[in-house]
C-alpha positions in Angstrom: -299.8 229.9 -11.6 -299.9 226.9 -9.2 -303.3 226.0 -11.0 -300.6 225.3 -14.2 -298.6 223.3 -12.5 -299.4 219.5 -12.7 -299.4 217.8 -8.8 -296.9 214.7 -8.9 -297.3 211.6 -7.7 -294.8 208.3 -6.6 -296.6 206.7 -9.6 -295.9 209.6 -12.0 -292.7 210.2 -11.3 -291.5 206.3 -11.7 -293.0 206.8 -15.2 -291.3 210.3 -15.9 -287.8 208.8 -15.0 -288.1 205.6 -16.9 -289.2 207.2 -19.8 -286.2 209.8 -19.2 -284.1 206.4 -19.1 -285.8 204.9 -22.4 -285.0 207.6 -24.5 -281.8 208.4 -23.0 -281.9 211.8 -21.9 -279.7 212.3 -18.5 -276.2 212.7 -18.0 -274.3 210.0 -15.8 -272.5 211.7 -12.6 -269.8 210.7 -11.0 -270.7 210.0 -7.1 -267.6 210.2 -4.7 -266.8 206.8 -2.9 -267.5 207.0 1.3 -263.7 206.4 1.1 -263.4 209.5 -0.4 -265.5 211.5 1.8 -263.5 210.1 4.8 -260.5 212.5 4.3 -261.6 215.6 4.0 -263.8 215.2 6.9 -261.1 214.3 8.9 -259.0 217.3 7.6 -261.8 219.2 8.5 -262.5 218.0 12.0 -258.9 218.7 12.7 -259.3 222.2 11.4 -262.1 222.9 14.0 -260.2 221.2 16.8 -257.0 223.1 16.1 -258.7 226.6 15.9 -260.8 225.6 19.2 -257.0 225.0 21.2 -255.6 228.4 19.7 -259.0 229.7 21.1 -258.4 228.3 24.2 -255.1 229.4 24.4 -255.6 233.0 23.4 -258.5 233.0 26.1 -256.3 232.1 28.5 -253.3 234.1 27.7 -256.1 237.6 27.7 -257.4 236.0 31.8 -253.3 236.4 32.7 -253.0 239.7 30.9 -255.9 241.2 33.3 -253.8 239.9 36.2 -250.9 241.3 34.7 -248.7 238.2 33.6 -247.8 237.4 29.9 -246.7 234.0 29.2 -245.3 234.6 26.2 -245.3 233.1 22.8 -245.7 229.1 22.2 -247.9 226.8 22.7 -248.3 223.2 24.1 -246.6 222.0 27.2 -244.2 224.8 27.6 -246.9 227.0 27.5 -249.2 225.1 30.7 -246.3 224.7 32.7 -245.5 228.7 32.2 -249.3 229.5 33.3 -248.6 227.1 36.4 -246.0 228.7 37.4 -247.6 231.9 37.5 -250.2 230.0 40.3 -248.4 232.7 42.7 -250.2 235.6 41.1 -253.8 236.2 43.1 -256.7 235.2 41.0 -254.7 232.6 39.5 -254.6 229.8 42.2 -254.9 226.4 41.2 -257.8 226.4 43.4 -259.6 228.8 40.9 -258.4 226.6 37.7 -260.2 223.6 39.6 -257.5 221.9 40.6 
């Protein structure tokens, strides 16, 4: 089967795709802008960044559970200063966070 199959060449090809072009047999395609890559990728990146925090968060919040705390729902500053206050609680010293 590979014996059938002709080996290409730079030169060969150049001459298969401008005869393709001479006789007109491709179809045009529409190639997105970089512009238009930009957003999604940045929707994207967010995405990631967003669900590594909740990770975080969650990881945290199952660390106070073995210790007996729950901080409770929310998220953001509310929720660092309730996992500071809960410093008191052995295991939890800010010494251990690296602080």
């Amino acid at each position: 089967m590979a014996d059938a199959i002709s080996a290409s060449s730079k030169r060969g090809d150049a001459a298969g795709l401008a005869q393709l072009a001479r006789t007109g047999f491709y179809k045009e395609v529409h190639v997105k802008s970089p512009g238009a890559h930009g957003v999604p990728s940045m929707i994207t990146a967010r995405a990631h960044l967003v669900e590594a925090g909740v990770r975080l968060d969650n990881m945290i919040r199952g660390m106070c559970v073995t210790f007996g705390y729950r901080p409770g729902v929310g998220w953001g500053k509310a929720f660092i200063a309730r996992i500071m206050q809960a410093s008191h609680i052995p295991g939890l010293a800010k010494r251990s966070l690296g602080y």
